[in-house]
C-alpha positions as a Markdown table, in Angstrom:
| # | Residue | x | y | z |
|---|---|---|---|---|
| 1 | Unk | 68.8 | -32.6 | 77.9 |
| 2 | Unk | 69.6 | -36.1 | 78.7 |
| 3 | Unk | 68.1 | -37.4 | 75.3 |
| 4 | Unk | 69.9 | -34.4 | 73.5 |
| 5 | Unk | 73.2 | -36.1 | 75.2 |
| 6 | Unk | 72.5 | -39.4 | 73.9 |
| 7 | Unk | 71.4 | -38.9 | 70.5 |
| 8 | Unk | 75.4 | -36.7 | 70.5 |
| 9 | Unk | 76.7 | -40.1 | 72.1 |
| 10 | Unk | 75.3 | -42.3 | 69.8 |
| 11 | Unk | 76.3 | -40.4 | 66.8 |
| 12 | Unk | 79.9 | -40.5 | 67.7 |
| 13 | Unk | 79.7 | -44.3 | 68.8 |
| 14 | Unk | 78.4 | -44.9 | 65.0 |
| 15 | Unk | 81.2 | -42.3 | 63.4 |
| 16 | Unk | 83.4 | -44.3 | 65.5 |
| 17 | Unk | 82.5 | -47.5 | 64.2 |
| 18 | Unk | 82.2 | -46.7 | 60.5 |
| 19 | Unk | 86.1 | -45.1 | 60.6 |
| 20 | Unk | 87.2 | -48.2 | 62.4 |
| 21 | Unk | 85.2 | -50.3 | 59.6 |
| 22 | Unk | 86.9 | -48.0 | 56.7 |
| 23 | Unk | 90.4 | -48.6 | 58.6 |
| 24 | Unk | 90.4 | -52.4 | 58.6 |
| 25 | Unk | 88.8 | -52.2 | 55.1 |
| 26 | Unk | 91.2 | -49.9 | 53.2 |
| 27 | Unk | 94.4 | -52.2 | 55.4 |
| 28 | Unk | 92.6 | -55.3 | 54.5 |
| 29 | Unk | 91.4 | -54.0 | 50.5 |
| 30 | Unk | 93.1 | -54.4 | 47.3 |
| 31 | Unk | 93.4 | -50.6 | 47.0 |
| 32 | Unk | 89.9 | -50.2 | 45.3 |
| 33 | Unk | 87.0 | -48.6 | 47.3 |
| 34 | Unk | 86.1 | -50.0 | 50.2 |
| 35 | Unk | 82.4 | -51.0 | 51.6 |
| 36 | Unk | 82.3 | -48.1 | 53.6 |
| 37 | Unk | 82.9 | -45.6 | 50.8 |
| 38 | Unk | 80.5 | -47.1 | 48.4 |
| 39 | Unk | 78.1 | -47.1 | 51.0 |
| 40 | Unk | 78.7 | -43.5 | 51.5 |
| 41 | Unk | 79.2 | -42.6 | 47.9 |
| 42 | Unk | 75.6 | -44.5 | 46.8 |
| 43 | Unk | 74.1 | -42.6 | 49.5 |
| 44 | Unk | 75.2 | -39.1 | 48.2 |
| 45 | Unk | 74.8 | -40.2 | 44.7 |
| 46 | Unk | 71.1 | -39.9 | 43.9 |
| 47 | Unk | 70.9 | -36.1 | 45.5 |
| 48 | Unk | 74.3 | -35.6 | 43.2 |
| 49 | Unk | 72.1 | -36.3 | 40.4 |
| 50 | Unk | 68.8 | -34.5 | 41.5 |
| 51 | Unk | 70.9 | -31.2 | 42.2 |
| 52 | Unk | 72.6 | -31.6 | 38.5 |
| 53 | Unk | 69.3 | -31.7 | 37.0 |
| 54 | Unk | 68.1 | -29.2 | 38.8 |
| 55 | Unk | 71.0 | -27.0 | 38.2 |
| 56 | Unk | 70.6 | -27.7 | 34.1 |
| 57 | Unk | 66.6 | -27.1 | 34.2 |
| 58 | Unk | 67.7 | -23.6 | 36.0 |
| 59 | Unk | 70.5 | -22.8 | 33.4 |
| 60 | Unk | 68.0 | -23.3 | 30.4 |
| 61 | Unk | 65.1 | -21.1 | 32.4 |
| 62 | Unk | 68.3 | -18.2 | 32.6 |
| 63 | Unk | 69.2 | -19.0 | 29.1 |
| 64 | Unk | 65.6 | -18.6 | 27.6 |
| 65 | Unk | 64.9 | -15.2 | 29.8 |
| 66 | Unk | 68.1 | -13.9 | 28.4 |
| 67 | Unk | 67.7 | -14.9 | 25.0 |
| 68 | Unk | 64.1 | -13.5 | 24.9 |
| 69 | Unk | 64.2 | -10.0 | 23.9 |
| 70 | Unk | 66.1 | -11.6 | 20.7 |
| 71 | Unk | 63.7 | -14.1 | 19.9 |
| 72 | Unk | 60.8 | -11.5 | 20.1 |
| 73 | Unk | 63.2 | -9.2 | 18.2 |
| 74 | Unk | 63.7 | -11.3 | 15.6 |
| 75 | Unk | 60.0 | -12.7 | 15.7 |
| 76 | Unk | 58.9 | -9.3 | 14.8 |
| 77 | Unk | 61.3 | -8.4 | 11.8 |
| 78 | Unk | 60.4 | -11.7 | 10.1 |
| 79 | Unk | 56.5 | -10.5 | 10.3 |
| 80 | Unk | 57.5 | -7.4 | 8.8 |
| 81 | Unk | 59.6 | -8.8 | 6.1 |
| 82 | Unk | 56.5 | -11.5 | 5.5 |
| 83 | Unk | 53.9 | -8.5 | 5.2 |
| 84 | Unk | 56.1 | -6.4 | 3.1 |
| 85 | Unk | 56.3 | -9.9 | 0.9 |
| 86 | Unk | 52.5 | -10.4 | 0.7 |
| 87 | Unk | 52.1 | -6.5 | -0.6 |
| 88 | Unk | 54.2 | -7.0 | -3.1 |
| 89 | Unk | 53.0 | -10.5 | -4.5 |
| 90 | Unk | 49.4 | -8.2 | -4.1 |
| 91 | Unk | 51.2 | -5.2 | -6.7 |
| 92 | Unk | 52.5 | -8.5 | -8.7 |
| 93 | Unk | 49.2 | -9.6 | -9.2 |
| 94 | Unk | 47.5 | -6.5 | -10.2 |
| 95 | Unk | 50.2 | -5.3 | -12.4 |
| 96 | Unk | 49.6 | -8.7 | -14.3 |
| 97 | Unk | 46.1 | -8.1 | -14.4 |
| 98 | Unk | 46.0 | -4.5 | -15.8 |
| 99 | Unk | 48.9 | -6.2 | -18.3 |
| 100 | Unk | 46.6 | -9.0 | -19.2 |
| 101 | Unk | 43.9 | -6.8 | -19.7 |
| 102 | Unk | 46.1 | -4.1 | -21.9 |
| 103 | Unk | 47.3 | -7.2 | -23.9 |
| 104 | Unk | 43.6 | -8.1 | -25.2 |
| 105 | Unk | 42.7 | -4.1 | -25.9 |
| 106 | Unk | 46.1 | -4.1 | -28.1 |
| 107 | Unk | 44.8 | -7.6 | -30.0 |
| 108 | Unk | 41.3 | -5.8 | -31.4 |
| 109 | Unk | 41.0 | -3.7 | -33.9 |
| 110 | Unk | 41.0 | -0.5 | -34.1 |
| 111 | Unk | 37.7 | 1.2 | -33.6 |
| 112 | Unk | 35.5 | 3.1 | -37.0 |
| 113 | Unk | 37.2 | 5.7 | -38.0 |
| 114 | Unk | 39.0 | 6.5 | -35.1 |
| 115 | Unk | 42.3 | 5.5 | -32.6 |
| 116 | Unk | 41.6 | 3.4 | -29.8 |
| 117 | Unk | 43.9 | 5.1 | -26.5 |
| 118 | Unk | 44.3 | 2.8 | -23.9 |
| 119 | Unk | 44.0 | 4.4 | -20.1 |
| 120 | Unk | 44.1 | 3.4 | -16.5 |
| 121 | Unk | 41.7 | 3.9 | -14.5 |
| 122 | Unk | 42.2 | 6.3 | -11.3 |
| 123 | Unk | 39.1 | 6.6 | -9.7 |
| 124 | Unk | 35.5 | 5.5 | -9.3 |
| 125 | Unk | 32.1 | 6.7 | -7.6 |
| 126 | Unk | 29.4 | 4.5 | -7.6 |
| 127 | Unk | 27.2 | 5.7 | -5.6 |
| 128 | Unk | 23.3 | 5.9 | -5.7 |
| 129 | Unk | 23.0 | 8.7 | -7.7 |
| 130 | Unk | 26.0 | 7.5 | -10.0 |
| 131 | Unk | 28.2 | 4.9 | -11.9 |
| 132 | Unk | 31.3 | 6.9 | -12.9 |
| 133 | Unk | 34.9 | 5.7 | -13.6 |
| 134 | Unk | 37.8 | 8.3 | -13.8 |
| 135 | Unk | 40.5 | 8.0 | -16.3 |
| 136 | Unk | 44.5 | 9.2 | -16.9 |
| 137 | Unk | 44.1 | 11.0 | -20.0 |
| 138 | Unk | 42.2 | 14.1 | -21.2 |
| 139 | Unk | 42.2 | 16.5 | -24.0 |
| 140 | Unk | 45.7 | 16.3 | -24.5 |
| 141 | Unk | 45.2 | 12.7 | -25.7 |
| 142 | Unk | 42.8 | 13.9 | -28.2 |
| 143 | Unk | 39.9 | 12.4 | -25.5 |
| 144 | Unk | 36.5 | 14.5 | -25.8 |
| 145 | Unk | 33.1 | 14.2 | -24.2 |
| 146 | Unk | 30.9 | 11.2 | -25.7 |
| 147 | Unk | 34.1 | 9.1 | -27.0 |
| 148 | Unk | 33.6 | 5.5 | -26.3 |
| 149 | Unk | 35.3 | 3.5 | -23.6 |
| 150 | Unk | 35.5 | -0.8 | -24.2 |
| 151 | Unk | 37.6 | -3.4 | -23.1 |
| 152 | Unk | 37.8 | -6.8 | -24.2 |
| 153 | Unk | 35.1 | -7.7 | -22.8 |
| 154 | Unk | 32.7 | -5.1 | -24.5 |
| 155 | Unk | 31.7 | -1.8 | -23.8 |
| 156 | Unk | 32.1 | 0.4 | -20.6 |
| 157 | Unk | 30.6 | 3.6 | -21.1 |
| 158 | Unk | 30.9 | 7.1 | -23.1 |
| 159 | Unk | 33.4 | 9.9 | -21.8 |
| 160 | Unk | 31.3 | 12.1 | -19.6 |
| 161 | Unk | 33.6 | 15.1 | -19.5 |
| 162 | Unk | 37.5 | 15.8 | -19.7 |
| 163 | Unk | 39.3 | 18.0 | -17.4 |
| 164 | Unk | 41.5 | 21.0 | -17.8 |
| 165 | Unk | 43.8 | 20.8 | -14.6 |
| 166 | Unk | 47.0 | 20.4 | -14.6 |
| 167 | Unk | 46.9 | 16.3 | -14.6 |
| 168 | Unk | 44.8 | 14.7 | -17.4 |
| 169 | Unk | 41.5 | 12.9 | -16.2 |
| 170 | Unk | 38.4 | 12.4 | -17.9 |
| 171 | Unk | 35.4 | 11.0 | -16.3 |
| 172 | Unk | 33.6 | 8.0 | -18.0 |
| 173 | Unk | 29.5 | 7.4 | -17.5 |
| 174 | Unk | 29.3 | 4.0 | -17.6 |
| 175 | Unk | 26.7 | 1.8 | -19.1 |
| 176 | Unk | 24.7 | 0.9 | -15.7 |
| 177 | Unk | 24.5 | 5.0 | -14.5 |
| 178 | Unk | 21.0 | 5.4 | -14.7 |
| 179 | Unk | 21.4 | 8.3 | -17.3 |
| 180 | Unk | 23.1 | 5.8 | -19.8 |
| 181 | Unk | 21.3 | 5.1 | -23.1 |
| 182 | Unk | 22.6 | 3.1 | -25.7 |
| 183 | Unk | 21.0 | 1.6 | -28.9 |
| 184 | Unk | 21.0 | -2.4 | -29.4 |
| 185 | Unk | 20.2 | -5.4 | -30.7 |
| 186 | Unk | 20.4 | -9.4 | -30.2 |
| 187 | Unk | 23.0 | -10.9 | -32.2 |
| 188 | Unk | 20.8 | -13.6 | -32.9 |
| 189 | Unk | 17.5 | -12.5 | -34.2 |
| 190 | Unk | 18.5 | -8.6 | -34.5 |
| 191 | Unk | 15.7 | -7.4 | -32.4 |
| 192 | Unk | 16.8 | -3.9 | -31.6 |
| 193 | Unk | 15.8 | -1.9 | -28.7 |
| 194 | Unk | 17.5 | 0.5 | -25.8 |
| 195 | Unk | 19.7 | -0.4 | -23.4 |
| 196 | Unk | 19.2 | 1.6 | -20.1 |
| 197 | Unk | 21.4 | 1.4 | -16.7 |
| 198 | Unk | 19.3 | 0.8 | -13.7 |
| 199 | Unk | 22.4 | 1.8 | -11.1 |
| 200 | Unk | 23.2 | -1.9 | -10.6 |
| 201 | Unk | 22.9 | -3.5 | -14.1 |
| 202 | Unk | 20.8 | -3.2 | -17.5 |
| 203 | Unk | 17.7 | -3.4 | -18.7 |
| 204 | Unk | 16.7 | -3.5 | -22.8 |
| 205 | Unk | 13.5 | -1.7 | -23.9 |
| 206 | Unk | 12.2 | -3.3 | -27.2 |
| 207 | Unk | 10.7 | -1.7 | -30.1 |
| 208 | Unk | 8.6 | -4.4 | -31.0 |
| 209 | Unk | 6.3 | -6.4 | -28.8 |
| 210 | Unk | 6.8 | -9.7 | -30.8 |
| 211 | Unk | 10.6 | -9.2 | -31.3 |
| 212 | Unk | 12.1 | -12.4 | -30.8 |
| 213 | Unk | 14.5 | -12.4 | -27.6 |
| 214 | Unk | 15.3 | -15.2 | -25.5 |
| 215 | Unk | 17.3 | -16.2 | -22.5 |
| 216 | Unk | 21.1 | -16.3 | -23.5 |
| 217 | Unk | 21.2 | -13.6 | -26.0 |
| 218 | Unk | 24.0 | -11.7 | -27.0 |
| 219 | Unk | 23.1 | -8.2 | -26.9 |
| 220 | Unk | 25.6 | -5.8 | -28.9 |
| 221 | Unk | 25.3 | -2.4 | -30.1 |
| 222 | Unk | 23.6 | -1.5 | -32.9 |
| 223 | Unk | 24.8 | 1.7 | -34.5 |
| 224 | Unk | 22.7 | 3.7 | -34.8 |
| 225 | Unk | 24.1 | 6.3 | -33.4 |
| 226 | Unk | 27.7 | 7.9 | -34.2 |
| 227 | Unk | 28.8 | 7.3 | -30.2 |
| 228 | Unk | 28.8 | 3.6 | -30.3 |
| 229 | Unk | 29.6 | 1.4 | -33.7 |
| 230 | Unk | 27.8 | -1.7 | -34.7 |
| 231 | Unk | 28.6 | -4.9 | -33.3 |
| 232 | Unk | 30.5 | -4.1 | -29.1 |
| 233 | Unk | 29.4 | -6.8 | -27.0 |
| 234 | Unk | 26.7 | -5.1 | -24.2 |
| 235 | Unk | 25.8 | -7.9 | -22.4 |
| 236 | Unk | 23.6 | -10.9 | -22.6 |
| 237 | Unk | 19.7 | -11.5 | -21.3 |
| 238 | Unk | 18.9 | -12.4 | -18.2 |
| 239 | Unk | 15.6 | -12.8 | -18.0 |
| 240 | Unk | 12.6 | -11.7 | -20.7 |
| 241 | Unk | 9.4 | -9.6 | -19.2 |
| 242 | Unk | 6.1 | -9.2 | -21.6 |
| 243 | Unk | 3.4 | -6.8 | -20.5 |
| 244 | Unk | 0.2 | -7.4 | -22.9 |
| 245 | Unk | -1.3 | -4.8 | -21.1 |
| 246 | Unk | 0.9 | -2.6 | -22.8 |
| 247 | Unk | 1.7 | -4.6 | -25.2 |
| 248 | Unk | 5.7 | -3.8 | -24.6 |
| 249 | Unk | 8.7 | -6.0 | -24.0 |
| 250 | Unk | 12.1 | -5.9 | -21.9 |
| 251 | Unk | 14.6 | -8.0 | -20.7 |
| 252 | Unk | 17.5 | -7.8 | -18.0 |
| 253 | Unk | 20.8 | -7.9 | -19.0 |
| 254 | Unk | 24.0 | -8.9 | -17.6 |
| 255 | Unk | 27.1 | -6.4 | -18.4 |
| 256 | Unk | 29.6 | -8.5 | -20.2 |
| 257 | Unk | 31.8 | -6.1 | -18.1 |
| 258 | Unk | 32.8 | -6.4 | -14.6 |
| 259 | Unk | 32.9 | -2.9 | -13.8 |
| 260 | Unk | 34.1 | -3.0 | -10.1 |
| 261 | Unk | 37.0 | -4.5 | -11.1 |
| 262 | Unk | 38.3 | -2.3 | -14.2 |
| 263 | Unk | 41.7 | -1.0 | -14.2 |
| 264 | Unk | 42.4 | 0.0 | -17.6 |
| 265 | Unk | 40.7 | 0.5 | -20.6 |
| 266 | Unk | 40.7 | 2.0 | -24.1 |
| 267 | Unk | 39.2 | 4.8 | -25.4 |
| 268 | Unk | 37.8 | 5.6 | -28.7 |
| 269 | Unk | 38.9 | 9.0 | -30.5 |
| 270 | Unk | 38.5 | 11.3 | -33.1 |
| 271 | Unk | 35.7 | 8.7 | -34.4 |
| 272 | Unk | 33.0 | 11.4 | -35.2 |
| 273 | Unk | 32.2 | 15.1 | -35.8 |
């Protein structure tokens, strides 16, 4: 209790002192601040300053949780604007492809006898059984079973079958189904054979055992049959095989076509009986 009572004591002896020190100051000053004030005023001045900062830090933390719903708002709508962007510079690029594609079909002549009618294609199914393509047209576009499908590139397949429903389609067997037969040659030497589809590529049976083939050959159709005219690209030789057990010859050919990544081709018509 008594040091309670002198701590109060002194505290009032010191406020005494430092108003009796501003008195005589401000009576004896030149009307600016006196000692006493700018002692007071230095000692209040650096908590003034850590409670300003304090009080900005705390408006920008209310600012940002206020604002956030909008940021995250607008975050999201520019992500859907940017995917809806990158679909469309995807239709962009395909619609340039299938129109690159349709502008080298329209530069080549048209096919023996017949019309060449160009077509998308709608579906595919390879599968291990099959190498299939469907296409947009049918019998309504003149399109019958065994016509001839090319692109630029060279030769796809034969028309399989049309359809009757109500939306044209036709279905293409293409060179690598397993059931695909065509007849060929090497531009360079003329060595004829068959090529046969293996499911995944070609393979060219010759007739001769000494037929001259190498590595690098073209390989185009020989026409011998009414389906396919002389001269479509096939392919070209991979690699030559000799069996003098046999006495036989093949060789494995690369499709000039890449056939997972058709999207329209043309189709030869009314070429034969």
């Amino acid at each position: 209790m008594r040091r309670a009572s002198f701590v109060f004591g002194l505290s009032l002896l010191v406020c005494a002192v430092f108003v009796a020190w501003h008195y005589f100051a401000r009576r004896n000053g030149s009307g600016g601040l006196s000692m006493p004030e700018k002692i007071a005023l230095a000692s209040v001045r650096g908590p003034q300053r850590g409670f300003s900062s304090a009080g900005s830090w705390l408006g920008d933390v209310g600012r940002a949780i206020t604002t956030r719903d909008s940021i995250v708002g607008h975050n999201k709508a520019l992500q859907a604007r940017l995917d809806e962007l990158e679909g469309e510079n995807t239709r962009l690029r395909r619609y340039l492809k299938e129109n690159q594609e349709l502008r080298s079909l329209l530069k080549m002549p048209s096919a023996y006898g017949g019309s060449n009618v160009p077509a998308d294609v709608v579906g595919v199914d390879f599968s291990d059984y099959a190498r299939l393509i469907t296409l947009n047209i049918g019998p309504g576009q003149s399109v019958r079973a065994k016509d001839m499908v090319f692109t630029a590139r060279g030769l796809v397949g034969q028309v399989y079958t049309t359809g009757g429903g109500p939306l044209p389609a036709s279905q293409v067997l293409l060179l690598t189904d397993r059931n695909s037969s065509v007849g060929a040659m090497t531009q360079r030497s003329m060595a004829k054979g068959w090529v046969r589809g293996t499911g995944e590529g070609c393979s060219m049976e010759l007739v001769s055992f000494e037929a001259d083939v190498r590595e690098g050959d073209l390989i185009v159709t020989s026409g011998d049959s009414a389906i396919f005219p002389r001269g479509v690209v096939i392919g070209r030789v991979l690699k030559v095989k000799k069996n003098k057990t046999y006495s036989t010859q093949s060789a494995e050919i690369e499709p000039a076509v890449a056939f997972d990544r058709l999207s329209a081709v043309f189709v030869r018509t009314q070429a034969g009986p």
